[in-house]
N, CA, C and O atoms as CSV, one atom per row, in Angstrom:
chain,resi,resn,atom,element,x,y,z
A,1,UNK,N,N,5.338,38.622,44.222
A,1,UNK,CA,C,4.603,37.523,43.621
A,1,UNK,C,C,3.666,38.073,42.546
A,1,UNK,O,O,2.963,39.048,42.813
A,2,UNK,N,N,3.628,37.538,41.433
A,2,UNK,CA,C,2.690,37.607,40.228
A,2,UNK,C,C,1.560,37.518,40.619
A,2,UNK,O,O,1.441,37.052,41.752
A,3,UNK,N,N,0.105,37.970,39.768
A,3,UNK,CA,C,-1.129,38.003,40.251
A,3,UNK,C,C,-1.360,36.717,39.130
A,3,UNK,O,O,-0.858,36.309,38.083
A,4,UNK,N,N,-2.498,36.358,40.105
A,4,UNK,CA,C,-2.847,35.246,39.810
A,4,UNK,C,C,-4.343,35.203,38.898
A,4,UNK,O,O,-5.377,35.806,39.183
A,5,UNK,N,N,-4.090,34.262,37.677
A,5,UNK,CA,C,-4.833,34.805,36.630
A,5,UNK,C,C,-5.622,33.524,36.046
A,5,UNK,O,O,-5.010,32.478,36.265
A,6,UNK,N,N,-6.936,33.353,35.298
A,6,UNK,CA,C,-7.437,32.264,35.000
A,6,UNK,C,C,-7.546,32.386,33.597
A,6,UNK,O,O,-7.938,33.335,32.917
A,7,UNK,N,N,-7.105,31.193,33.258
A,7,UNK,CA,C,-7.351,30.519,31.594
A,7,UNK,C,C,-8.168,29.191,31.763
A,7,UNK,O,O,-8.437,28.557,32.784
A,8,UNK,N,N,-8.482,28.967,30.441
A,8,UNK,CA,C,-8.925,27.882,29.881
A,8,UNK,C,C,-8.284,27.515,28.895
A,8,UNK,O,O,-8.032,28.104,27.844
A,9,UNK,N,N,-7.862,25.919,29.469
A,9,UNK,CA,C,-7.075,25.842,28.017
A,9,UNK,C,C,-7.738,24.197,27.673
A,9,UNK,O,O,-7.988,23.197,28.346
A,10,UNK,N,N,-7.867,24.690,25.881
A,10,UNK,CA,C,-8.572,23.458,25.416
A,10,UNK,C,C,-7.592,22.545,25.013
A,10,UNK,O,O,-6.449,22.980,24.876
A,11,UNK,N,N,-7.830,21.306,24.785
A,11,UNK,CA,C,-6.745,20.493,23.675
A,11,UNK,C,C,-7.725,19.608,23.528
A,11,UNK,O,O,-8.686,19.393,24.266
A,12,UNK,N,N,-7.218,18.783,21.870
A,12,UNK,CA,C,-8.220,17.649,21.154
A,12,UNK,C,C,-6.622,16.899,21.002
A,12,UNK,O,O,-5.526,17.242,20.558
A,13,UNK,N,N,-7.478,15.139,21.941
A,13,UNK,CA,C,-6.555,14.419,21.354
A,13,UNK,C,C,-6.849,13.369,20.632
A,13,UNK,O,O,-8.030,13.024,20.600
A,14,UNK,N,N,-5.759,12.539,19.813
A,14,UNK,CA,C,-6.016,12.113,18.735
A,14,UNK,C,C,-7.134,10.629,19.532
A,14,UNK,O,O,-7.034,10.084,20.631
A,15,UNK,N,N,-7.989,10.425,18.535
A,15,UNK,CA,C,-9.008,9.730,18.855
A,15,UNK,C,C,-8.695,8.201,19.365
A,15,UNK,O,O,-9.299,7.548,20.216
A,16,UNK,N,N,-7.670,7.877,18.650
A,16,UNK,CA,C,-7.336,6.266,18.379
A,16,UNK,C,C,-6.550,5.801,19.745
A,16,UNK,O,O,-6.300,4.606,19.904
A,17,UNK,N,N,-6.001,7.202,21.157
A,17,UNK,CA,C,-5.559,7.184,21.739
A,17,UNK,C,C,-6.284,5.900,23.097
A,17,UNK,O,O,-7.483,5.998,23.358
A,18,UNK,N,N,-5.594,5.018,23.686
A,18,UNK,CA,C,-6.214,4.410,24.944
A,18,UNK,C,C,-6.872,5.127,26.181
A,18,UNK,O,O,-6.310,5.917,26.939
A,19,UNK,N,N,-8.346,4.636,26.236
A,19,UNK,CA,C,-8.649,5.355,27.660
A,19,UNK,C,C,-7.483,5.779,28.828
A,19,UNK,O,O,-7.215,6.927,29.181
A,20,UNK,N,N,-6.933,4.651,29.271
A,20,UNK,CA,C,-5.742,4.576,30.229
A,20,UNK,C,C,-5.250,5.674,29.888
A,20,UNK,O,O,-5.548,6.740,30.427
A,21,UNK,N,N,-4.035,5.482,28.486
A,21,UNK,CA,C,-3.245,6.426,28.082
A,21,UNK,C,C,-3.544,8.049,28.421
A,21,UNK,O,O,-2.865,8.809,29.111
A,22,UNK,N,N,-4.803,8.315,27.693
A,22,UNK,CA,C,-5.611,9.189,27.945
A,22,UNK,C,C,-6.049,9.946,29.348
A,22,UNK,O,O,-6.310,11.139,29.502
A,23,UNK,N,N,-6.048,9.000,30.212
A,23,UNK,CA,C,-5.811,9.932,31.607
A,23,UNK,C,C,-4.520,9.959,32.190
A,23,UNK,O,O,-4.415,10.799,33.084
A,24,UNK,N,N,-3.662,9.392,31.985
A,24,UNK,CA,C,-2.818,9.789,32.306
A,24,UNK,C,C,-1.848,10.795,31.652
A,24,UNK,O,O,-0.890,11.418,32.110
A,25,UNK,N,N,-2.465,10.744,30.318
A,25,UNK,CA,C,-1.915,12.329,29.655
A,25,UNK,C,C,-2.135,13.183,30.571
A,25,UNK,O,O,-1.200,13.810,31.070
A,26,UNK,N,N,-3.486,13.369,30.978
A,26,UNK,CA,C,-4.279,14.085,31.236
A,26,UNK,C,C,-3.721,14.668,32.907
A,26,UNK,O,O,-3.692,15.757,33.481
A,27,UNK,N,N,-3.410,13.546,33.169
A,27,UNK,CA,C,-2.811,13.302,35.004
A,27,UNK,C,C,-1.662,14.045,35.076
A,27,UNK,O,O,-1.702,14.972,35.885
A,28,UNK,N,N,-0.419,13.862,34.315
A,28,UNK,CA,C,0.661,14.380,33.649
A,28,UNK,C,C,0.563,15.691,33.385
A,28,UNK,O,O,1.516,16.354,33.794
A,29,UNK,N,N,-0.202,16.212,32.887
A,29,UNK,CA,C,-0.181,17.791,32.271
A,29,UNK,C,C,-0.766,18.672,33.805
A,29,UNK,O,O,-0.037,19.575,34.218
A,30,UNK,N,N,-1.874,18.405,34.461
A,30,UNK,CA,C,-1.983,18.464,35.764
A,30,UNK,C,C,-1.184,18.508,36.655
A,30,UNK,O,O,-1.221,19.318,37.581
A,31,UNK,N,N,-0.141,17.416,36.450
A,31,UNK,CA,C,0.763,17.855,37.598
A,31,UNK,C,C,1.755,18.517,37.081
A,31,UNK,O,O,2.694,18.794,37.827
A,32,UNK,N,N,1.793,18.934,35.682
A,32,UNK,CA,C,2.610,19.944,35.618
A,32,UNK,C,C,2.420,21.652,35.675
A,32,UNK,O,O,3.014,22.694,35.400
A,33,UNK,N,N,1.460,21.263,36.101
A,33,UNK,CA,C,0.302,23.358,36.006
A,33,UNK,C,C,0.809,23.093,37.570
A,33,UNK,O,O,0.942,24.093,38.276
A,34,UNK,N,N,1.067,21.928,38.078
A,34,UNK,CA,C,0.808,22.046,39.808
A,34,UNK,C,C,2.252,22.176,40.439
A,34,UNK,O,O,2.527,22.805,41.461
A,35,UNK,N,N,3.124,21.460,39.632
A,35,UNK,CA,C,4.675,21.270,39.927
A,35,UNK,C,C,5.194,22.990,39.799
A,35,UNK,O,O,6.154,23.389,40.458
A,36,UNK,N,N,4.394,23.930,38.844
A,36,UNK,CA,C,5.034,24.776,38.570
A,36,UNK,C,C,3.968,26.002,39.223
A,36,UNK,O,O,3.709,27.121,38.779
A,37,UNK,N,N,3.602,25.479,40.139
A,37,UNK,CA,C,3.342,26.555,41.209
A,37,UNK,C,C,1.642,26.830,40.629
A,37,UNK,O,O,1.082,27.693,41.304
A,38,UNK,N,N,0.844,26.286,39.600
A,38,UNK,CA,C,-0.443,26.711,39.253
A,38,UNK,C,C,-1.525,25.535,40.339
A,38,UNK,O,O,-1.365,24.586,41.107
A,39,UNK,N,N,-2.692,26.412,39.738
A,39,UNK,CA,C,-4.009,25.290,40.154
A,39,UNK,C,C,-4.989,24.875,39.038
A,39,UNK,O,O,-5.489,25.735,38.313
A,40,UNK,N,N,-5.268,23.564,38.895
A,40,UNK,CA,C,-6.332,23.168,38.197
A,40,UNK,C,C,-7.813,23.118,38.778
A,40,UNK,O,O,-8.209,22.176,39.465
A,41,UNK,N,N,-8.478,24.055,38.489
A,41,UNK,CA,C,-9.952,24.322,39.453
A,41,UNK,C,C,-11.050,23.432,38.747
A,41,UNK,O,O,-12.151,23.253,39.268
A,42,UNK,N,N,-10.542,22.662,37.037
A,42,UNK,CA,C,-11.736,22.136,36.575
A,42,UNK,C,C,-11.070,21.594,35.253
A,42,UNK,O,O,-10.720,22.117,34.194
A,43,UNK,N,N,-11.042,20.087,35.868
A,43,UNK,CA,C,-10.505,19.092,34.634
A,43,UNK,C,C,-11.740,18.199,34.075
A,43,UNK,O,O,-12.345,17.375,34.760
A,44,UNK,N,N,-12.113,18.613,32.215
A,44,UNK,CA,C,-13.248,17.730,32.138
A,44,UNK,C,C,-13.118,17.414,30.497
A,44,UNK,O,O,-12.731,18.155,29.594
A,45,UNK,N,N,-13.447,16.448,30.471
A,45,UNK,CA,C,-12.979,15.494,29.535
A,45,UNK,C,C,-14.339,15.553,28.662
A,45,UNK,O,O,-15.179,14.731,29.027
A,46,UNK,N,N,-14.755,16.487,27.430
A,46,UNK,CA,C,-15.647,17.106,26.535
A,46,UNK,C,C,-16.659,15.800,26.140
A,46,UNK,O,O,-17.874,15.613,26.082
A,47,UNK,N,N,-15.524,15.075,25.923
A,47,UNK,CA,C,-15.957,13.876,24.582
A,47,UNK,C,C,-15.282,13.596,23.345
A,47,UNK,O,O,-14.406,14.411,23.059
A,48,UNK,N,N,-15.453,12.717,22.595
A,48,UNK,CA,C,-15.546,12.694,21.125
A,48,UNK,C,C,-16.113,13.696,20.205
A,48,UNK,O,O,-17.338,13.664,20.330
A,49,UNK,N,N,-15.796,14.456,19.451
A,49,UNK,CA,C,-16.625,14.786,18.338
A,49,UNK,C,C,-16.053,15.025,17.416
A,49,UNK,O,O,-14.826,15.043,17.319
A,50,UNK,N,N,-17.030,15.306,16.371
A,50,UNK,CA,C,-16.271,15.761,14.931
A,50,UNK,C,C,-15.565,16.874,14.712
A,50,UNK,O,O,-15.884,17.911,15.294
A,51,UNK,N,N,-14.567,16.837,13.896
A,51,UNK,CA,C,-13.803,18.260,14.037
A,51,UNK,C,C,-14.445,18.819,12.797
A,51,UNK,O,O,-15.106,18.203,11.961
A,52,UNK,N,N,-14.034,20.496,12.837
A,52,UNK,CA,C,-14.462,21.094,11.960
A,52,UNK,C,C,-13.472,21.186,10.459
A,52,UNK,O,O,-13.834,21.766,9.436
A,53,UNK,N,N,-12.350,20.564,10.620
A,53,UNK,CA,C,-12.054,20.410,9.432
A,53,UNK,C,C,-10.668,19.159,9.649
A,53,UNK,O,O,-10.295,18.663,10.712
A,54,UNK,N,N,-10.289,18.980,8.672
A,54,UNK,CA,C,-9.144,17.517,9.168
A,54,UNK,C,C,-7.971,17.906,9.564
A,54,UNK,O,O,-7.449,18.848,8.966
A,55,UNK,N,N,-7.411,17.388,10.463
A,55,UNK,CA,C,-6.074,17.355,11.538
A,55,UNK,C,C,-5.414,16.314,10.816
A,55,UNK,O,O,-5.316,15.416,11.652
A,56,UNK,N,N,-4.987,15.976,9.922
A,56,UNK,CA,C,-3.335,14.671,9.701
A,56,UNK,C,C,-4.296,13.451,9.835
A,56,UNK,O,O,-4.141,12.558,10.668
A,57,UNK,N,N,-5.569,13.526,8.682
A,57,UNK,CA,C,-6.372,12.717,8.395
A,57,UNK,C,C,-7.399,12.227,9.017
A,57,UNK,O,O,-8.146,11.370,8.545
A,58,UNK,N,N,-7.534,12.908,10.478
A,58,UNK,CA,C,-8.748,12.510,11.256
A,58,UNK,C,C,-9.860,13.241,11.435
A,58,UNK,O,O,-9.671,14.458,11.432
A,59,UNK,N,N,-11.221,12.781,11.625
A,59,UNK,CA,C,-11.975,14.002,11.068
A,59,UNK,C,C,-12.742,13.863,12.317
A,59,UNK,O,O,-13.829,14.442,12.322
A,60,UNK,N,N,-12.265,12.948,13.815
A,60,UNK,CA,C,-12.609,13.163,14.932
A,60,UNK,C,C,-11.422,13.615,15.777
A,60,UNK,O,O,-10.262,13.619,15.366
A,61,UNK,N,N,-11.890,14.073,17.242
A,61,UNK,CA,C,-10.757,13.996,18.241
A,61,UNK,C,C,-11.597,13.980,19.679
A,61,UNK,O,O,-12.782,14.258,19.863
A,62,UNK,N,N,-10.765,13.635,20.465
A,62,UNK,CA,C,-11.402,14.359,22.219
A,62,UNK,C,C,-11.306,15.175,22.704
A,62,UNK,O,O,-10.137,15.557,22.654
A,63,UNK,N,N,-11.935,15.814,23.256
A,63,UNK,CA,C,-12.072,17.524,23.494
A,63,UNK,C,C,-11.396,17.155,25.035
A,63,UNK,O,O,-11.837,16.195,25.667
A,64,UNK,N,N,-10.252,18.033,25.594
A,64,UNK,CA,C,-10.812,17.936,27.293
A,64,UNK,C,C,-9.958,19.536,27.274
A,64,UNK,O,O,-9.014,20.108,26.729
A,65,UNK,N,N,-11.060,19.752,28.296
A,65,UNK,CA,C,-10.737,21.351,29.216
A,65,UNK,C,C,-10.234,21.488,30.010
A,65,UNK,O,O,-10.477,20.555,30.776
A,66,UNK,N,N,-9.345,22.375,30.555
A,66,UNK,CA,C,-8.516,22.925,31.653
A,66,UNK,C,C,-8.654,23.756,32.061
A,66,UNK,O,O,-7.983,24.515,31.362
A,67,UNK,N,N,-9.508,24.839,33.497
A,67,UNK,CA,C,-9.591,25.666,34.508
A,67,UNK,C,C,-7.779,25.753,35.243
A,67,UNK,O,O,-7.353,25.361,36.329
A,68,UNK,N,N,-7.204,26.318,34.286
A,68,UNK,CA,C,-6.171,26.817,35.488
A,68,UNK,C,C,-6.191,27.915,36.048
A,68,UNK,O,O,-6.679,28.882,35.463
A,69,UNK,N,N,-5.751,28.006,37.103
A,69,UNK,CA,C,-5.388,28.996,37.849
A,69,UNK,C,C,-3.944,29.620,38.647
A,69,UNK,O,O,-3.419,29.336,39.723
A,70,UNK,N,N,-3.542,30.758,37.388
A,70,UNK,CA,C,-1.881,30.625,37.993
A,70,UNK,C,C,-1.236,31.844,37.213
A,70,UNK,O,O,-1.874,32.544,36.427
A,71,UNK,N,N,0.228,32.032,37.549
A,71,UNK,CA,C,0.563,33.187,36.863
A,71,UNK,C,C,0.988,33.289,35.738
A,71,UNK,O,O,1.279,34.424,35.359
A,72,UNK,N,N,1.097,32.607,35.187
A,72,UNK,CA,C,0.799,32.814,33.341
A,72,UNK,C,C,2.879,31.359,33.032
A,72,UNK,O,O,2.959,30.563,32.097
A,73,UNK,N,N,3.584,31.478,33.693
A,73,UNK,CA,C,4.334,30.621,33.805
A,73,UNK,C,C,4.196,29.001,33.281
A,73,UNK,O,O,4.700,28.459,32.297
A,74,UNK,N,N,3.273,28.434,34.383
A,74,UNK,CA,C,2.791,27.152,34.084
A,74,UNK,C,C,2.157,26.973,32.895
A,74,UNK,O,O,2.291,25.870,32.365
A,75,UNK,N,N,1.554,27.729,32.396
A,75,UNK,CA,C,0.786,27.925,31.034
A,75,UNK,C,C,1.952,27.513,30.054
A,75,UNK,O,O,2.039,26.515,29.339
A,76,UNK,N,N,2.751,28.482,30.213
A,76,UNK,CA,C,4.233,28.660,28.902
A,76,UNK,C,C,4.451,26.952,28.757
A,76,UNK,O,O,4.657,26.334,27.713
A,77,UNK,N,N,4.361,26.519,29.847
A,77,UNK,CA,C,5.316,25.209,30.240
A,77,UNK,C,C,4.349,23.945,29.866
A,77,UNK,O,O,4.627,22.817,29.459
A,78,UNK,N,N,3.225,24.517,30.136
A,78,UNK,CA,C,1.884,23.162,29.761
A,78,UNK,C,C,2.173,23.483,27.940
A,78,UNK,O,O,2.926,22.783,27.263
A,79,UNK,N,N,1.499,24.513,27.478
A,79,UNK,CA,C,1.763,24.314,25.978
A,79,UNK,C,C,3.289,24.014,25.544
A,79,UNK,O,O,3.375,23.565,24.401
A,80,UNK,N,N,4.360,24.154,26.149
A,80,UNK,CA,C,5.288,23.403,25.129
A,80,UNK,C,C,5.728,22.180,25.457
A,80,UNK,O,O,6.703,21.687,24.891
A,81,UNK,N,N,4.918,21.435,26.600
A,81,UNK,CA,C,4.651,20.142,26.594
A,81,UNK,C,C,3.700,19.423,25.728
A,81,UNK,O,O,3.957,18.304,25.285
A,82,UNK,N,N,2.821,19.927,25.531
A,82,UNK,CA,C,1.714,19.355,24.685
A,82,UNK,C,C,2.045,19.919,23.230
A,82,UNK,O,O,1.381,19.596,22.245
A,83,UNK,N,N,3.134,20.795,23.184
A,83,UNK,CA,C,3.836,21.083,21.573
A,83,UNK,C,C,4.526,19.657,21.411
A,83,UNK,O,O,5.093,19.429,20.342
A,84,UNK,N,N,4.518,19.136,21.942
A,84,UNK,CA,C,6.223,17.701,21.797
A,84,UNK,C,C,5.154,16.927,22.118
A,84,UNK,O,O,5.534,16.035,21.360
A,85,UNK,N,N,4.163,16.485,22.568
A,85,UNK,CA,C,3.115,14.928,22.303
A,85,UNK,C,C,2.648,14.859,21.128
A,85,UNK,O,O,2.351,15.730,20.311
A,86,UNK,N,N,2.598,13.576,21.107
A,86,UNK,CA,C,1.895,13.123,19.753
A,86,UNK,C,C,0.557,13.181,19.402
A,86,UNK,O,O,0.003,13.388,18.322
A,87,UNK,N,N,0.005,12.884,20.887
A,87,UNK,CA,C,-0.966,12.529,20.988
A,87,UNK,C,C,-2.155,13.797,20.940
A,87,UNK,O,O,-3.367,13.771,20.727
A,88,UNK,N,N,-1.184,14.912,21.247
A,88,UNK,CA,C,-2.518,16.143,21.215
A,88,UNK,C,C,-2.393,16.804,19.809
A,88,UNK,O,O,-1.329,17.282,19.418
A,89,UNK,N,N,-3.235,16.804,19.267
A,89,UNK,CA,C,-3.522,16.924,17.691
A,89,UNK,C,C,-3.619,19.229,17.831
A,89,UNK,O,O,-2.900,19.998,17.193
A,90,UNK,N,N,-4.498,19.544,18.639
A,90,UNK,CA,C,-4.430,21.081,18.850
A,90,UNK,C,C,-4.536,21.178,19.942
A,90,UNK,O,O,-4.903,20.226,20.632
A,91,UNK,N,N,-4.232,22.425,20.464
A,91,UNK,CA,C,-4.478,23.084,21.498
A,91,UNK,C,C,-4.476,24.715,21.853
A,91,UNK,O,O,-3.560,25.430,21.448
A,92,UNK,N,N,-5.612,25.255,22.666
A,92,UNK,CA,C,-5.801,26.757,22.538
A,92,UNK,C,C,-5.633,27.036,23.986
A,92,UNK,O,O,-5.876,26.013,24.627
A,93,UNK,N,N,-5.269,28.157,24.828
A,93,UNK,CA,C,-5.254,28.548,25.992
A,93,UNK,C,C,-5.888,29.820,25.251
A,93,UNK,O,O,-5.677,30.264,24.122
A,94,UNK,N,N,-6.947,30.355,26.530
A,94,UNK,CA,C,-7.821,31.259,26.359
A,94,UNK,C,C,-7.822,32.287,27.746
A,94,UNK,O,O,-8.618,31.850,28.577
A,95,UNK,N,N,-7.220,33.377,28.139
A,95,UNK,CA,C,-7.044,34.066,29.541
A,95,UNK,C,C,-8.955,34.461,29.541
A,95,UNK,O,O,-9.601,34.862,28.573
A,96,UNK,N,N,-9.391,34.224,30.730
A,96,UNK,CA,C,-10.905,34.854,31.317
A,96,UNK,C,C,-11.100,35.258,32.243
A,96,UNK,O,O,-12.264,35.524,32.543
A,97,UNK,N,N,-9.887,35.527,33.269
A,97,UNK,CA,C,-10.441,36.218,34.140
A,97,UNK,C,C,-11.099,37.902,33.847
A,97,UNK,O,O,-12.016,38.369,34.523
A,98,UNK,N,N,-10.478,38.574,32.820
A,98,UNK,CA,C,-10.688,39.927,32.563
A,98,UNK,C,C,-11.999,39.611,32.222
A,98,UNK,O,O,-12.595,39.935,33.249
A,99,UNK,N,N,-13.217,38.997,31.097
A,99,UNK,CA,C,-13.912,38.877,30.665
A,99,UNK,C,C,-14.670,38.514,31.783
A,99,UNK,O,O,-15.682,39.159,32.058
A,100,UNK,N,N,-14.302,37.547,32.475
A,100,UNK,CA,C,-15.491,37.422,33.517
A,100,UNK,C,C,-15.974,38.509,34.367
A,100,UNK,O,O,-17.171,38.752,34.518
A,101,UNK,N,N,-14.702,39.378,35.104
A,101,UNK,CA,C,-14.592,40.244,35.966
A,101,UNK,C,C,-15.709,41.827,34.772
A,101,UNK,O,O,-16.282,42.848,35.153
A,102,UNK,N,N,-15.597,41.467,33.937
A,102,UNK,CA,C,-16.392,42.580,33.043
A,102,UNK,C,C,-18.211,42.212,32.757
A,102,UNK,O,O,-19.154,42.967,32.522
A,103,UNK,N,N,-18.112,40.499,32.931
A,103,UNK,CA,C,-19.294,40.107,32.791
A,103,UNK,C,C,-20.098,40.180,34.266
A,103,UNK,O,O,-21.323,40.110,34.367
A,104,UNK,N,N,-19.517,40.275,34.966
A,104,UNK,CA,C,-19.916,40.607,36.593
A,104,UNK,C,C,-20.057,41.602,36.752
A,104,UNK,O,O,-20.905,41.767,37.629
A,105,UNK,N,N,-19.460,43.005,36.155
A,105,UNK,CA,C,-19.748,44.387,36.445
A,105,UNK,C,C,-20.708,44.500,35.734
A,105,UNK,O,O,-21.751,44.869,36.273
A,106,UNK,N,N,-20.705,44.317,34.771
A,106,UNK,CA,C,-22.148,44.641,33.446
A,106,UNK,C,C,-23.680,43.859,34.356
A,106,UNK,O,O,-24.799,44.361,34.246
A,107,UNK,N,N,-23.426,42.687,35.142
A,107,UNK,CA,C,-24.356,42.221,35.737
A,107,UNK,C,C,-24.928,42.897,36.761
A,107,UNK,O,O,-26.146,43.080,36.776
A,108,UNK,N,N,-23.980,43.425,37.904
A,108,UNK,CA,C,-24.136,43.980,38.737
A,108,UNK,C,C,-24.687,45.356,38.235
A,108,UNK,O,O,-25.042,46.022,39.208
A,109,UNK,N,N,-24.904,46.096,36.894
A,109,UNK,CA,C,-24.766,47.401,36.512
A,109,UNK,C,C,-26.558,47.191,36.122
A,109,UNK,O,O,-27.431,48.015,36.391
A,110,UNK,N,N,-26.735,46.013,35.510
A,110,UNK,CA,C,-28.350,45.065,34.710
A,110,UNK,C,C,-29.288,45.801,36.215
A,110,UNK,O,O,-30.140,46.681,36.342
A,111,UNK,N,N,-28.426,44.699,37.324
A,111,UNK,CA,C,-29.205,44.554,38.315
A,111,UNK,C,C,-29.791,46.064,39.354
A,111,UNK,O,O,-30.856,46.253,39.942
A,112,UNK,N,N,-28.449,46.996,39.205
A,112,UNK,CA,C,-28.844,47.809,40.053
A,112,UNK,C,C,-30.112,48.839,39.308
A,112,UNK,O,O,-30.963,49.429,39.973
A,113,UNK,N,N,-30.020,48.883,37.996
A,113,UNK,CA,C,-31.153,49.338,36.742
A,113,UNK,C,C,-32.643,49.056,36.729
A,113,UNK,O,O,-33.630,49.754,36.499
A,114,UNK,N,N,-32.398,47.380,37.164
A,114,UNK,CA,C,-33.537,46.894,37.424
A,114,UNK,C,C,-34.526,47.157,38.275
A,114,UNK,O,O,-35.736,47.287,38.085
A,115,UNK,N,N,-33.666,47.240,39.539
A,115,UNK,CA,C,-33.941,47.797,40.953
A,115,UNK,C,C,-34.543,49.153,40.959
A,115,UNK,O,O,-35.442,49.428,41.753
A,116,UNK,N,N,-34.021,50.118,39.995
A,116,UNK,CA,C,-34.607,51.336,40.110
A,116,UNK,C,C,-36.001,51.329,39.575
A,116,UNK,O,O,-36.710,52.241,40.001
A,117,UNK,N,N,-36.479,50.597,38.834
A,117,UNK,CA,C,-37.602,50.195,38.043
A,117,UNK,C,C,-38.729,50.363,38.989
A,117,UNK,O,O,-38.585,49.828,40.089
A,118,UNK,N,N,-39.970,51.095,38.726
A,118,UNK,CA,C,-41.161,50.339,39.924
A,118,UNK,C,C,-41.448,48.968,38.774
A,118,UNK,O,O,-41.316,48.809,37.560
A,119,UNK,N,N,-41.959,48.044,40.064
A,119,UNK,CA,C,-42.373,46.598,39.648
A,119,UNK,C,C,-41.304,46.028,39.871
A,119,UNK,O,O,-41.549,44.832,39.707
A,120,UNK,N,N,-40.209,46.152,40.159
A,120,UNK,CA,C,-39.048,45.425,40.475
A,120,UNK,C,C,-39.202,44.304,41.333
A,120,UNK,O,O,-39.058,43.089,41.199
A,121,UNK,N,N,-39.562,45.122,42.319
A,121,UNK,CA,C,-39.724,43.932,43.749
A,121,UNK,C,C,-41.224,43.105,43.337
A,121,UNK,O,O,-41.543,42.348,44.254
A,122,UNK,N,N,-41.990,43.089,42.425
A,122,UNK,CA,C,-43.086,42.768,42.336
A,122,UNK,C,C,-42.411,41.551,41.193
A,122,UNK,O,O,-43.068,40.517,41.306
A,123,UNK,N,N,-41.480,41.435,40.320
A,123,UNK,CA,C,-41.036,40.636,39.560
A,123,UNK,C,C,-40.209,40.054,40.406
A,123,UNK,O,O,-40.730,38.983,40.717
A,124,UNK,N,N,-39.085,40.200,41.006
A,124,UNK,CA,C,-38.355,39.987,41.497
A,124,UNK,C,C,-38.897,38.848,42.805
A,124,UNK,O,O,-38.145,37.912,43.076
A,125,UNK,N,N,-39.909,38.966,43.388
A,125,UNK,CA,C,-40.640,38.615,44.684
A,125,UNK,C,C,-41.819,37.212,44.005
A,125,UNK,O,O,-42.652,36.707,44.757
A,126,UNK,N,N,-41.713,36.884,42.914
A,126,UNK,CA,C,-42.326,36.237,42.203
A,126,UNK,C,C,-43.930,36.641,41.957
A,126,UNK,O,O,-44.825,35.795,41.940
A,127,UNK,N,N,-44.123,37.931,41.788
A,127,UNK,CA,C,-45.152,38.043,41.143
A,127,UNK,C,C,-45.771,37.646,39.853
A,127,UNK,O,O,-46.999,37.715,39.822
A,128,UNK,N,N,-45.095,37.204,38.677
A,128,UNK,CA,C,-45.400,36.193,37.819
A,128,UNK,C,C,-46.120,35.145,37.921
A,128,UNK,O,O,-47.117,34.669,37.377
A,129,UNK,N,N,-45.287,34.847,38.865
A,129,UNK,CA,C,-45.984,33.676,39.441
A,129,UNK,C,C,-47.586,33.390,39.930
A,129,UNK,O,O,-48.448,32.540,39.706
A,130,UNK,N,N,-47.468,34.433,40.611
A,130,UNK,CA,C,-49.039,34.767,41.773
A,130,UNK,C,C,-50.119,35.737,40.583
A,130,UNK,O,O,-51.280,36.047,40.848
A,131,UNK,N,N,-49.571,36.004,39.588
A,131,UNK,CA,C,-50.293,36.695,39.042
A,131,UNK,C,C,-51.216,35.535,38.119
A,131,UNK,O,O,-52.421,35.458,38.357
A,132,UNK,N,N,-50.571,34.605,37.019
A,132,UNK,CA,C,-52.018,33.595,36.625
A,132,UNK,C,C,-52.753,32.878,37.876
A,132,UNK,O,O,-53.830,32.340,37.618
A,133,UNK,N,N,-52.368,32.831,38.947
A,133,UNK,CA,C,-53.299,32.106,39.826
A,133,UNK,C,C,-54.511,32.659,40.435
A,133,UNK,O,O,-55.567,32.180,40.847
A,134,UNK,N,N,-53.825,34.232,40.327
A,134,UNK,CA,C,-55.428,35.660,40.716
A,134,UNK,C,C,-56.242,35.111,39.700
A,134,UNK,O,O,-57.293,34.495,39.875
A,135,UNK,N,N,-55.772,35.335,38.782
A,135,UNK,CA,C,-56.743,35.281,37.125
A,135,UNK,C,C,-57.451,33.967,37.126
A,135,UNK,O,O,-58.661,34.007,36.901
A,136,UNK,N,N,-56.747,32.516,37.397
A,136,UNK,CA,C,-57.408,31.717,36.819
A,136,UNK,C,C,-58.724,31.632,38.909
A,136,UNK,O,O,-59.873,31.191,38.885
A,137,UNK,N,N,-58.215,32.027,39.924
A,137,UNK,CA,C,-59.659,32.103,41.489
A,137,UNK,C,C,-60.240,33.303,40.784
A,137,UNK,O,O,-61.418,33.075,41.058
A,138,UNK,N,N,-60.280,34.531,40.001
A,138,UNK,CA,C,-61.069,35.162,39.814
A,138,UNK,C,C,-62.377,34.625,38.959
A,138,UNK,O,O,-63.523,34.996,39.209
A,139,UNK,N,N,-62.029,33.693,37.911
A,139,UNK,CA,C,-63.095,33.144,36.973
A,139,UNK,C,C,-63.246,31.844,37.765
A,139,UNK,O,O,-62.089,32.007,38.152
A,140,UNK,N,N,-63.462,31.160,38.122
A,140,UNK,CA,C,-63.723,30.259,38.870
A,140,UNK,C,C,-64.472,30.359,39.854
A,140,UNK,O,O,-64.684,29.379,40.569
């Protein structure tokens, strides 16, 4: 079995499209990340906004995002479904699990740095906090 990998994939659809219509695009492409063995961890529908330059005369679209989770398969199969609609004007798939898994080591790397610090546990323990309240019972 393939390892299992996370993207984000964006698409803008064309504006003039029906709410209805519109989720059930949306319902549709979902169950096809799901039919083909993926998971959707986070379906969210951006909004309206302006695009940054014109798409086939429209100078808006709807943003919605996709959290999949899967082995890179369902992906192939979601974009050349949404290559053949009308209705999706672009679309980007973006892989993050590597980036995240790098933004978590670099965190974990911040934190253990921090720790070596004296004052650590004194920031960390909310001394910030307790420190204007000495200052303002000392003058008082």
């Amino acid at each position: 079995m393939a390892e299992k990998r996370v993207y984000e994939v964006v698409f803008i659809v064309d504006p003039d499209t029906q709410e209805d219509e519109m989720t059930k695009l949306t319902q549709n492409l979902s169950t096809v990340i799901t039919d083909q063995g993926g998971t959707v961890t986070r379906n969210e529908v951006l909004g309206r906004r302006q695009l940054a330059y014109r798409i086939g005369r429209k100078n808006e679209g709807v943003y919605v995002l996709f959290e999949v989770e899967g082995t890179g398969s369902e992906i192939s199969e979601l974009e050349r479904r949404m290559r053949v609609n009308d209705a999706i004007m672009r679309y980007m798939t973006v892989r993050v699990d590597e980036d995240r898994q790098r933004a978590e080591k670099l965190r974990a790397r911040r934190q253990r740095k921090a720790s070596k610090r004296p004052g650590f546990a004194a920031a960390a323990g909310g001394g910030g906090s307790s420190a204007p309240s000495r200052g303002e019972g000392g003058e008082a």
